[in-house]
C-alpha positions in Angstrom: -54.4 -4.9 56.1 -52.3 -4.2 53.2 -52.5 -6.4 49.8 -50.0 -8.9 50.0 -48.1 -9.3 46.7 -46.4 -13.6 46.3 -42.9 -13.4 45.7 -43.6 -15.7 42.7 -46.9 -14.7 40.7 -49.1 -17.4 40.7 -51.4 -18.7 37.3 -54.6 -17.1 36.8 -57.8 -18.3 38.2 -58.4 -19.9 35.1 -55.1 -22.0 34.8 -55.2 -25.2 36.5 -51.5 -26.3 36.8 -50.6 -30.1 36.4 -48.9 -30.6 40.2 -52.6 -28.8 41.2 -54.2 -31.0 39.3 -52.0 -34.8 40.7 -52.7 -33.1 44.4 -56.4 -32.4 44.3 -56.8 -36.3 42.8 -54.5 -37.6 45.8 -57.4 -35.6 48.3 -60.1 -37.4 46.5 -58.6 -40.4 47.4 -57.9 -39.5 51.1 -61.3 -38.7 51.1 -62.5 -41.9 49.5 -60.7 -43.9 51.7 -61.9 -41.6 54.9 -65.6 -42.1 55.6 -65.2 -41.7 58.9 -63.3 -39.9 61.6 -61.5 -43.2 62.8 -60.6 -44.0 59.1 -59.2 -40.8 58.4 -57.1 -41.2 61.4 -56.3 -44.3 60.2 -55.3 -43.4 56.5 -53.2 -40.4 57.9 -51.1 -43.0 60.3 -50.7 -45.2 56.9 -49.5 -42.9 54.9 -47.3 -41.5 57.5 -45.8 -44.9 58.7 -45.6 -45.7 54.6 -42.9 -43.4 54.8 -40.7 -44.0 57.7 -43.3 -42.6 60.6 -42.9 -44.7 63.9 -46.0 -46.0 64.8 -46.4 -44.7 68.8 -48.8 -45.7 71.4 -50.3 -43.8 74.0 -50.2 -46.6 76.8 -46.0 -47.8 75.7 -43.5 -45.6 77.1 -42.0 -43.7 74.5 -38.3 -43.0 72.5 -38.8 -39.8 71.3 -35.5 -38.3 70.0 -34.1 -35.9 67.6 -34.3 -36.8 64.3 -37.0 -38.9 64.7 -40.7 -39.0 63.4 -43.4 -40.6 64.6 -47.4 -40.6 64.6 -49.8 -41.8 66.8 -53.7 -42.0 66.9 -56.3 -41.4 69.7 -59.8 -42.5 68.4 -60.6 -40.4 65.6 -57.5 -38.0 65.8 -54.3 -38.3 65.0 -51.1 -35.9 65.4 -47.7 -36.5 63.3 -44.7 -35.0 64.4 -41.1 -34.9 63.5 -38.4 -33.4 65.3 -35.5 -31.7 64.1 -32.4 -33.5 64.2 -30.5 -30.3 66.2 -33.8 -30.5 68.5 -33.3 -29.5 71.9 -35.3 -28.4 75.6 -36.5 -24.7 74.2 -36.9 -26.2 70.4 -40.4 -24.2 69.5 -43.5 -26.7 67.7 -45.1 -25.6 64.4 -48.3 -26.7 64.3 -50.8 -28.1 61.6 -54.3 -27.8 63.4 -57.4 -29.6 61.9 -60.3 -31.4 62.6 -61.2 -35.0 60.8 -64.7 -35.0 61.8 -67.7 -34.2 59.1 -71.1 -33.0 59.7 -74.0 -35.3 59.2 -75.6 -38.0 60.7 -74.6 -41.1 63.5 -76.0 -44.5 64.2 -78.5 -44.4 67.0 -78.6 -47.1 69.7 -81.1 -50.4 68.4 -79.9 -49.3 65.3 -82.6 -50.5 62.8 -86.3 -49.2 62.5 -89.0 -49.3 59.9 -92.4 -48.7 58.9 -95.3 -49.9 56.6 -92.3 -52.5 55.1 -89.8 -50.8 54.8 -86.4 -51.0 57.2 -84.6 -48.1 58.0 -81.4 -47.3 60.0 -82.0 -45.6 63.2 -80.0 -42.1 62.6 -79.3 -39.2 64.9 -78.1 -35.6 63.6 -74.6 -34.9 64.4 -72.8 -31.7 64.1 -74.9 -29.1 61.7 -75.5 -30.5 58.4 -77.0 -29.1 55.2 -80.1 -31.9 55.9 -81.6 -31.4 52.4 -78.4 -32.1 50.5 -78.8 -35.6 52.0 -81.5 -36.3 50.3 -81.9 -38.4 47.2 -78.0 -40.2 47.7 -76.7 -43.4 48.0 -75.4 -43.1 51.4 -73.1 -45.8 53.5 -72.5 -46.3 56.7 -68.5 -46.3 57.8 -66.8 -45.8 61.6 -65.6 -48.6 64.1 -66.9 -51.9 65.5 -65.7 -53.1 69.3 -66.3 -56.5 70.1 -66.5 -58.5 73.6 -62.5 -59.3 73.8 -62.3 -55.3 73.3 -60.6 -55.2 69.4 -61.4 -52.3 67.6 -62.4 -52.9 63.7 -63.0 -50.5 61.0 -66.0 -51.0 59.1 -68.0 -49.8 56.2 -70.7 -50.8 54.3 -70.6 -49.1 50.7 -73.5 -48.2 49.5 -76.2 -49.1 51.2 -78.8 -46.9 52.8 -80.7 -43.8 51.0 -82.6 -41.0 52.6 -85.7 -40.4 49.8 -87.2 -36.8 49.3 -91.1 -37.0 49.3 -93.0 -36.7 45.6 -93.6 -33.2 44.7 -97.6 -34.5 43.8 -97.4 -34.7 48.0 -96.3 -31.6 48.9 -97.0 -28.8 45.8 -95.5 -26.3 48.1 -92.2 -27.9 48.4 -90.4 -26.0 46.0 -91.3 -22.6 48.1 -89.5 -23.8 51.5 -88.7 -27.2 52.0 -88.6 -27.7 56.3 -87.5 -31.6 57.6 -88.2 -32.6 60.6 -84.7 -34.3 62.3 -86.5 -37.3 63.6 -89.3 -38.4 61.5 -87.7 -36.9 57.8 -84.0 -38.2 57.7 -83.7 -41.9 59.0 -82.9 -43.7 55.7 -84.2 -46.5 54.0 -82.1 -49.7 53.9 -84.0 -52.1 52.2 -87.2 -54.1 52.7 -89.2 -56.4 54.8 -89.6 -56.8 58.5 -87.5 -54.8 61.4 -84.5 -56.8 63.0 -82.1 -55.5 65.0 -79.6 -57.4 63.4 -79.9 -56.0 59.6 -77.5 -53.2 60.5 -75.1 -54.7 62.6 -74.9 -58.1 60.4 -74.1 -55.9 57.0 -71.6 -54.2 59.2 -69.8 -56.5 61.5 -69.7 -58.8 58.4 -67.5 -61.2 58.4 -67.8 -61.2 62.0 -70.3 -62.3 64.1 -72.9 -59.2 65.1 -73.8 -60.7 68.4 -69.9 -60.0 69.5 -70.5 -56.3 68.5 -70.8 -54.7 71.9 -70.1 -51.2 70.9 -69.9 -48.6 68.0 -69.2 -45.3 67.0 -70.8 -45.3 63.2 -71.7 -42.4 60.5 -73.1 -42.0 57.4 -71.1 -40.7 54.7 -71.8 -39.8 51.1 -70.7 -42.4 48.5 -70.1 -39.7 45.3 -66.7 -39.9 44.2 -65.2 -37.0 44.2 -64.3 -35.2 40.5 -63.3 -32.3 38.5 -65.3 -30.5 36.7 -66.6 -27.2 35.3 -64.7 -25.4 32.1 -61.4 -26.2 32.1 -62.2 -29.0 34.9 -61.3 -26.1 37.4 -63.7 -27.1 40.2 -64.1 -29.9 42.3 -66.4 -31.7 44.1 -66.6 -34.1 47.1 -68.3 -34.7 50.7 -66.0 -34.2 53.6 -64.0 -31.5 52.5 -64.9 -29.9 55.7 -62.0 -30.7 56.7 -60.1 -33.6 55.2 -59.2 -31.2 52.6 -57.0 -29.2 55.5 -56.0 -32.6 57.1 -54.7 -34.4 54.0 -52.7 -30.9 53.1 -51.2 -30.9 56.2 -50.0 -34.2 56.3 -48.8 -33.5 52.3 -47.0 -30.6 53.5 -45.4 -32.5 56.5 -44.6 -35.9 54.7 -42.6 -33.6 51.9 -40.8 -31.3 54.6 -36.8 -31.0 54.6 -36.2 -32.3 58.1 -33.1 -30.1 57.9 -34.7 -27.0 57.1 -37.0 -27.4 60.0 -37.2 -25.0 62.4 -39.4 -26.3 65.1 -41.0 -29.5 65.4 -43.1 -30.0 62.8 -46.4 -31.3 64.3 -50.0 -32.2 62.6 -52.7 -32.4 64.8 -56.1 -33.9 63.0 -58.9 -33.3 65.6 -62.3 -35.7 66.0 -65.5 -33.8 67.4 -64.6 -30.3 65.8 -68.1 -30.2 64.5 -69.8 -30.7 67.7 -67.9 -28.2 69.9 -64.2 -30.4 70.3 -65.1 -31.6 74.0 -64.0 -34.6 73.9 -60.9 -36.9 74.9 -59.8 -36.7 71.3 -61.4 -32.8 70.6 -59.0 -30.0 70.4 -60.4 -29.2 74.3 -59.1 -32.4 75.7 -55.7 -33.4 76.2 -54.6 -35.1 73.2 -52.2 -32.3 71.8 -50.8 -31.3 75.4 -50.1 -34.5 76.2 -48.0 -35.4 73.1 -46.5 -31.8 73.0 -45.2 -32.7 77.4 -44.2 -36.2 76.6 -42.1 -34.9 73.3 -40.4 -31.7 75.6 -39.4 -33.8 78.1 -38.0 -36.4 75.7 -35.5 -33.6 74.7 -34.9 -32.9 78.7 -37.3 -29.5 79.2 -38.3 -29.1 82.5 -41.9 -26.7 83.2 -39.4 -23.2 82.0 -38.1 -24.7 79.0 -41.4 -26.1 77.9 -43.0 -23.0 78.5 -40.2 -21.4 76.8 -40.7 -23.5 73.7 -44.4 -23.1 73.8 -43.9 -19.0 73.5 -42.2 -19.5 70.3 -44.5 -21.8 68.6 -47.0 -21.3 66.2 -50.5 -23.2 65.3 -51.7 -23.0 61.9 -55.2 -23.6 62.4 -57.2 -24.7 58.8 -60.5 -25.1 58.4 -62.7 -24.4 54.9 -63.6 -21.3 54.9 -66.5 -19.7 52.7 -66.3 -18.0 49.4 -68.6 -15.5 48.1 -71.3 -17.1 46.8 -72.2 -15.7 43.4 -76.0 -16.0 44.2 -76.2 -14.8 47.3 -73.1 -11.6 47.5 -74.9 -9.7 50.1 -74.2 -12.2 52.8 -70.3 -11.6 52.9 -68.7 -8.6 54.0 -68.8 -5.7 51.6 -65.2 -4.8 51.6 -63.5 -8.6 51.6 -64.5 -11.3 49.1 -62.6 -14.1 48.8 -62.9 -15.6 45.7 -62.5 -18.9 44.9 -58.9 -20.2 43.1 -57.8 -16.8 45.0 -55.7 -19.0 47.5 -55.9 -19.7 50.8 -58.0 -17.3 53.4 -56.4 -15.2 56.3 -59.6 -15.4 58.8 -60.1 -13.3 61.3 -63.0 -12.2 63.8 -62.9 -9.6 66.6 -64.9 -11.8 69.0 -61.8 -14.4 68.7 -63.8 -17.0 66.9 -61.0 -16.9 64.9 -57.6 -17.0 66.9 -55.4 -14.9 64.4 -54.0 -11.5 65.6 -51.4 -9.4 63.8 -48.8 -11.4 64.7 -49.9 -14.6 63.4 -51.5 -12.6 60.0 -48.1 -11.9 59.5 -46.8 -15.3 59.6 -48.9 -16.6 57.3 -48.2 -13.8 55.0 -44.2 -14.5 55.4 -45.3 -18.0 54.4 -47.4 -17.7 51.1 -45.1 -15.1 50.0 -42.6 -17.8 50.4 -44.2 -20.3 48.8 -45.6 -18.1 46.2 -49.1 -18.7 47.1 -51.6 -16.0 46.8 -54.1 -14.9 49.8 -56.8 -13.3 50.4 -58.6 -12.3 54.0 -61.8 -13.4 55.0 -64.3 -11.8 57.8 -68.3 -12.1 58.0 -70.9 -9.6 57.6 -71.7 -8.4 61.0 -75.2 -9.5 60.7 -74.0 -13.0 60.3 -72.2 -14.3 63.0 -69.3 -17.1 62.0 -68.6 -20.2 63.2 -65.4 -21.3 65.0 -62.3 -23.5 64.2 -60.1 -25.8 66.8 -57.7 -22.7 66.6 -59.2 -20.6 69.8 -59.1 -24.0 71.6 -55.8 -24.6 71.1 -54.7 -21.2 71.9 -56.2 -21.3 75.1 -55.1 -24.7 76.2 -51.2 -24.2 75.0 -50.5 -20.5 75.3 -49.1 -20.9 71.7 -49.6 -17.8 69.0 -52.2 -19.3 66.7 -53.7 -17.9 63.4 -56.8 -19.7 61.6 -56.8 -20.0 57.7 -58.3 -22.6 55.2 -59.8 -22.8 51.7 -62.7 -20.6 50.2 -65.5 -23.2 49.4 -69.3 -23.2 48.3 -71.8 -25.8 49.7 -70.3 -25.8 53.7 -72.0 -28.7 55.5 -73.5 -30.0 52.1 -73.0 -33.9 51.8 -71.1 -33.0 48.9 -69.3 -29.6 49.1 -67.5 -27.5 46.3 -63.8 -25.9 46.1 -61.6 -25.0 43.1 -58.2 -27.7 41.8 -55.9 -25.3 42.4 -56.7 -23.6 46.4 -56.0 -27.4 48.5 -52.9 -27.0 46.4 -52.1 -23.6 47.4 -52.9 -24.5 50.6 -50.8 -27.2 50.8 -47.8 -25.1 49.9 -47.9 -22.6 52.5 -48.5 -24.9 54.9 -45.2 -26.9 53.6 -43.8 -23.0 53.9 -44.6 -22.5 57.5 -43.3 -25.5 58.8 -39.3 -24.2 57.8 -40.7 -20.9 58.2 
């Protein structure tokens, strides 16, 4: 694939503009206020109806019209969409895939345990975290409550639960391959005393009463704020950049987009259950995105042709993080293509179709950060290493739609606190904003 040269040259690596800068502070606190899938789902529906998004639901009948722009929120997903004022039958979507899910850890059933007088909270691993980078952090526990009359609350606790590394004078061989067991090494401590089932759910159905709590969907997130640092304060740090950094730059790029110069529907879909596969109601393989994308065509009068019309000349900008080369460890990437962090977004691609792009879609892209004067880079593995997957095959195959998977190079993947660069969620951001009036 040939180099692609920005229209506009961007700064150096070193260079940390001030717009790169005010956007990577607003994604720390996205992230902040995002512990959860259902509060990031939450915070993107605020921020959209903050600006003039109407709030839709799923079981109302809905006014869907040119012009308009509206959000709406299944569980822990969310898509935002707005539609161009001349929008019509065969009007084509652009689409901002993500995923708002985080690997780590989820509340088991009779939620607190304990031993020898200490009380733990009852944890279960979820998705495929970094387990040791849990270790030794105050951690909190964050999702939603649903009590007996069937209203939904969003909880968390702050910090409150730790998951502590055993003494090197017990284990003199830890420093030469630390292995934790899932069950018996990584259910945290939460204070002291004698087991209840009630400490957990008291401290978080708090004020309300815990014996109304008759369901839950709860995770444990990372507490860290996130920061700048390094020389020049050019790197940054945070949990849950995998993937609310892609989520809050889609909804950046979509909140700031000229509905005039749209040329589709501009649509961001945030995804829960990414990390475990996205089979779920509210996963990329259910029906959340097909259902809004049917209900929207025939709001604008497309019967099955036109729809499938439309669908033909849409795109789906799938972003995940991506990995950068790791300074430390250079012979796991491919020899030939090393994206570097601060090097801009990554073009990824896979034969095997773990990644969705083809040429068409790599040339999309392309057209967009040359338009937005954002550098990029390409990104495949070493074929000793297999990759992982995005919710861009997923959508692909359930819409027909041309789709081509990018993100952000990063260090730390599945850490509970990962690390990127100031300036790449901004460049991100921009050729996102690109693509939608592309």
């Amino acid at each position: 694939m040939p180099e692609h040269t920005p229209a506009t040259a961007a700064p150096s690596r070193t260079e940390v503009p001030a717009a790169a800068r005010d956007h990577t502070e607003d994604l720390g606190r996205f992230v902040t206020a995002a512990p959860s899938s259902y509060h990031a789902a939450a915070e993107l529906a605020r921020r959209a109806e903050a600006v003039g998004f109407v709030r839709l639901d799923e079981t109302d009948a809905w006014d869907v019209a040119p012009g308009g722009r509206y959000v709406v929120v299944r569980d822990g997903s969310a898509i935002a969409f707005a539609v161009p004022p001349s929008a019509g039958p065969t009007t084509p979507f652009t689409v901002l895939g993500t995923h708002t899910d985080s690997p780590g850890f989820k509340l088991k059933p009779r939620p607190t345990t304990g031993r020898d007088g200490w009380v733990q909270a009852g944890v279960e691993v979820y998705g495929g975290p970094l387990l040791n980078s849990w270790l030794d952090r105050e951690l909190e526990l964050a999702g939603r409550l649903v009590l007996r009359d069937g209203s939904e609350h969003l909880v968390r606790t702050g910090p409150f639960a730790r998951i502590p590394q055993l003494a090197v004078h017990l284990d003199r061989a830890v420093n030469d391959g630390l292995t934790l067991d899932k069950q018996r090494h990584t259910q945290p401590v939460i204070g002291l005393g004698e087991v209840s089932d009630a400490d957990v759910l008291a401290e978080l159905a708090a004020p309300l009463d815990p014996a109304d709590v008759v369901g839950y969907d709860v995770v444990v997130a990372d507490t860290q704020a996130p920061r700048a640092f390094g020389v020049g304060g050019a790197l940054w740090a945070s949990g849950r950049l995998d993937n609310l950094l892609s989520t809050h730059a889609a909804l950046t790029a979509l909140l700031a987009a000229d509905a005039d110069a749209l040329t589709g529907t501009a649509v961001v879909a945030a995804f829960d259950h990414e990390e475990i596969g996205s089979a779920s109601r509210s996963g990329a393989e259910g029906t959340f995105l097909p259902d809004v994308i049917g209900r929207v065509s025939r709001a604008l009068g497309a019967g099955g042709e036109d729809r499938r019309r439309a669908l033909a000349a849409s795109l789906c900008v799938s972003s995940d993080v991506g990995h950068a080369v790791h300074p430390n460890y250079p012979e796991r990437h491919d020899p030939a293509n090393h994206p570097v962090a601060g090097g801009g977004p990554i073009l990824k691609i896979n034969a095997n179709q773990r990644y969705a792009t083809d040429a068409h879609g790599a040339a999309a892209w392309q057209a967009a950060c040359a338009a937005a004067g954002v550098p990029s880079q390409e990104f495949v593995s070493n074929n000793a290493i297999p990759c992982g997957s995005t919710i861009g095959p997923a959508t692909a195959t359930r819409l027909g739609m041309r789709v081509v998977d990018v993100g952000v190079p990063i260090l730390s993947m599945h850490s509970a606190r990962e690390l990127t660069t100031v300036v790449d969620p901004w460049y991100l951001t921009r050729a996102m904003g690109a693509a939608l009036v592309r």
